[in-house]
Structures are given as structure tokens and as C-alpha cells.
C-alpha positions, 0 to 999 in steps of 0.5 A: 302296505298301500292304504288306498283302493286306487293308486296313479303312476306316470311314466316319463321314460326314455329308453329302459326296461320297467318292471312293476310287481303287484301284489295278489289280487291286484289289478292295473290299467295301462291303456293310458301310456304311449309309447314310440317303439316300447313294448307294453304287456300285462300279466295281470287284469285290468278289472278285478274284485271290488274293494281290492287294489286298483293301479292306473299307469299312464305317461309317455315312453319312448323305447321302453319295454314294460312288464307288470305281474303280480308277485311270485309266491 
């Protein structure tokens, strides 16, 4: 159970693949990365509901592939 509204995560990748799952409901931000060749894409949106959990990721990647969807039922 995550106990804040707003939760931060920094990348430093070179090269990989990441996978973030959130749960329902969920929102994330990930307009603060920079990638060299990565491929970034989003599942889920970047506002949502007030009061429901927020995840900014920022950072640098280099040859990363990053997916974040939120969890399957």
C-alpha cells in the first residue's frame, strides 16, 4: 500500500527494458525523461481523479524501452 498522493521516480538507465505497473486509478507523468533512442509510452493518464495516486518519472535513458500500465485484473 503506498501512503502518499504523489510518489517520484528517477531514472538513470543505460540500455533495458522497464516495466511500471500501477494500481487502478492511478495516474503518471512521464514528460520529465530524456531518452537518446528509447521508446516511452503510457497506458495510463497523466491527470486523473483528485485525491488518487499521482507517479512522476523523470531521469535520463539511454536505449531503454519504458511501458507503464496499470495492473491487470
Amino acid at each position: 500500500m503506498i501512503e502518499h498522493p504523489v510518489v517520484d521516480i528517477e531514472l538513470v538507465v543505460p540500455y533495458g527494458s522497464i516495466l511500471v505497473i500501477l494500481p487502478a486509478g492511478a495516474t503518471a507523468d512521464i514528460n520529465g525523461i530524456t531518452t537518446e533512442w528509447g521508446k516511452l509510452h503510457s497506458k495510463v493518464d497523466e491527470v486523473g481523479a483528485h485525491g488518487s495516486l499521482h507517479v512522476r518519472i523523470s531521469g535520463e535513458v539511454g536505449y531503454v524501452r519504458l511501458k507503464v500500465r496499470h495492473t491487470r485484473r
